[in-house]
N, C-alpha and C positions, 0 to 999 in steps of 0.2 A: 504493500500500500504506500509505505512512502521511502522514498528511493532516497541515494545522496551522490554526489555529485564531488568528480576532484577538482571541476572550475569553481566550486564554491569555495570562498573564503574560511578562516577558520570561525569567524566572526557569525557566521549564519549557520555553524553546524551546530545545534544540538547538543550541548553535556560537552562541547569540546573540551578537554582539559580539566574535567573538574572530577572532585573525589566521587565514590559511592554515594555519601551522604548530600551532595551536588547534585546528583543525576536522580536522587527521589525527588527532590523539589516540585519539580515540574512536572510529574506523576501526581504527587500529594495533592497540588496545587489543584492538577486537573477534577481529583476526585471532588475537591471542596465546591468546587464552580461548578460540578452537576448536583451534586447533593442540595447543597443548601438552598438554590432555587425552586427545589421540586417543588415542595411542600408550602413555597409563598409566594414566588410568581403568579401563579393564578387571583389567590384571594387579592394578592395586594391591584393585578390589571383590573379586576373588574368594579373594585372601589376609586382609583385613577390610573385606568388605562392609558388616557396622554401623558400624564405627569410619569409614568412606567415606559415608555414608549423614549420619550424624551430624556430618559435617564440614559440612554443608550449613548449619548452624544457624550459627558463626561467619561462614561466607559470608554470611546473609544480615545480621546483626550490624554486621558490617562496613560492609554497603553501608545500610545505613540511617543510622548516623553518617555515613558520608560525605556523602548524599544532605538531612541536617540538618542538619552545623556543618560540612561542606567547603567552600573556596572555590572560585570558577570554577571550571576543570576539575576539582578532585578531588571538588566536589561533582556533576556529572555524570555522574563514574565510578561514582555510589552504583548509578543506577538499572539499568545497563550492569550491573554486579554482579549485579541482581536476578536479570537476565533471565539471565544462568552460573546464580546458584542453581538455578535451576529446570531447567534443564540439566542439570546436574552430579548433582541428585536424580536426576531422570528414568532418568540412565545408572546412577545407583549401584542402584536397583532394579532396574531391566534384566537387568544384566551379573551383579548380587549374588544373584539369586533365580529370575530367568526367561530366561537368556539361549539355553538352549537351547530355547525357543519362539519363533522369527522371528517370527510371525505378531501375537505380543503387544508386538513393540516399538515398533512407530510408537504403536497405542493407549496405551502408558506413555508416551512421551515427549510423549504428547499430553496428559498428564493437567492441565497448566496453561493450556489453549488458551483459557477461557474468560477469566481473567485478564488473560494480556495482549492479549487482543483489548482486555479493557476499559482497560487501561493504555493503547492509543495515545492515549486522548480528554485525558491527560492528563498530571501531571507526571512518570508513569513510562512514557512512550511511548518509550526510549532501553532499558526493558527488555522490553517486548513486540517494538521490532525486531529485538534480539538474539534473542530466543527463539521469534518466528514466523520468523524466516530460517533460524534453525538446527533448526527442525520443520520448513520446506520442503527443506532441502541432506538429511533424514534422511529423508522420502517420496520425494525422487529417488533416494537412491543404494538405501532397501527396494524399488522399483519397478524399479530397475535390476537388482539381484539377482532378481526372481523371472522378470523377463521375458527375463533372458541364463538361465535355466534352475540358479543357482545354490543358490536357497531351501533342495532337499534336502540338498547338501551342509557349512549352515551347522552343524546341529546335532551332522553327523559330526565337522567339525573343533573342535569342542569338545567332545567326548564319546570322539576316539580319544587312546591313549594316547599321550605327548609322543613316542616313538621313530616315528609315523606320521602325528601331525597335519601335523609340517610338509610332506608330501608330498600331504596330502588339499588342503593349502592351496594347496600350490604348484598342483593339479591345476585346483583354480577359477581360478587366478589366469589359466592356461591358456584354460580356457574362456573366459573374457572375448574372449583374444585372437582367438576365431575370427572369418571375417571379416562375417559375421550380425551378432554380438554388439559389433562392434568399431563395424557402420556406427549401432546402436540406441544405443550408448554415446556415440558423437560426436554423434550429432543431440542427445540429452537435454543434452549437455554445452554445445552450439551455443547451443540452448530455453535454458538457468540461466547463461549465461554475457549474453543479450541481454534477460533480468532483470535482473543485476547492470546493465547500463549503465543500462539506463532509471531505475533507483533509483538509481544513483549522478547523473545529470542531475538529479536533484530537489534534491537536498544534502539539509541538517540528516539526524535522522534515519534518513532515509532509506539514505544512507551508512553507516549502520551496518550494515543487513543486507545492502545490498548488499556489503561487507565482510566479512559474517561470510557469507553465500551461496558467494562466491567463493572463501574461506578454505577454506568443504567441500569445494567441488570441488578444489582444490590437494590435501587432505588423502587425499581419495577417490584421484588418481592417485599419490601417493607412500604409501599403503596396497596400491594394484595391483603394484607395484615393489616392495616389501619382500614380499609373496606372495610374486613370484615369482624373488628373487635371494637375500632374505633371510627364509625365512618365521617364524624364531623372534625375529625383532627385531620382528613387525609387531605386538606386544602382544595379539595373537587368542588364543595359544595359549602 
């Protein structure tokens, strides 16, 4: 998935030169920046979706000083940054205006795909693997949803009133568990989890989506678990 390059400078490779404890960084990092939006990106767009939206502009702000006048790692966090930005946009239009059309989310989250494809060739290849891993972990879990028979039910639980969503959620969360749904959820999960390793054997890079891949899948099954134990914590509804 993602190549490197001997015209590339040292200055754009990836963990160039730096210890073990160097080269988790940006791993770690990765995992933070899909984790902690799961679970509040949504509630926070649909209470200020523009003001969510427009927060995208100092994100990217951010990561371009970084990725200019930061040094070692915190200038590698610039690019890592980008590839959130483009994320974090994606989900604020999503969740903020279209989120009761399933069908239109992977296409919105996809709206940067040509970008950082073209970002690997080069000194932003740390945000195109942040942001094509976390377009593959969001085609797995859309693909997972329609083919466990979930898709109609996405739009009820965010369209019934707060005294029945969480019941409509609990009731998907259900259905996953049947045991059809349970063997197609482990196999996909089996398929993205022997992704992650092979991208992680590569290093630089690489390690990053396969960190941010895995980080989905983690968030994917403690999303399953708050359905179904606690469904007003899962930030759905």
């Amino acid at each position: 998935m993602i190549g490197t390059s001997t015209a590339l400078s040292s200055r754009s490779l990836p963990f160039a030169g730096q210890s073990l404890s160097g080269e988790m960084l940006l791993p770690l990092t990765a995992v933070l920046l899909v984790a902690v939006p799961v679970f509040l990106q949504a509630p926070l767009v649909r209470q200020a979706p523009h003001a969510a939206a427009l927060f995208t502009l100092p994100l990217v702000a951010a990561a371009v000083l970084l990725e200019r006048h930061g040094r070692g790692s915190w200038q590698q966090l610039g690019p890592l940054l980008v590839g959130f930005s483009g994320s974090w946009l994606a989900g604020c239009l999503f969740w903020g205006w279209f989120r009761e059309h399933p069908l239109l989310h992977l296409p919105i989250e996809a709206f940067a795909l040509p970008l950082a494809l073209a970002g690997l060739g080069g000194r932003w290849r740390l945000a195109g693997a942040f942001y094509l891993a976390s377009l593959l972990g969001t085609a797995a879990t859309d693909t997972a949803i329609a083919l466990t028979g979930l898709m109609p039910l996405w739009p009820q639980v965010l369209s019934a009133p707060l005294s029945e969503a969480p019941l409509v959620l609990r009731q998907a969360g259900e259905t996953v568990l049947e045991p059809a749904n349970i063997a197609l959820v482990t196999a996909m999960a089996a398929l993205l989890i022997g992704v992650c390793t092979q991208l992680w054997k590569r290093g630089g890079s690489a390690r990053v989506s396969a960190a941010t891949l895995a980080a989905t899948l983690a968030v994917d099954g403690l999303f399953l678990a708050a359905a179904l134990l606690a469904p007003l914590s899962s930030g759905l509804i």
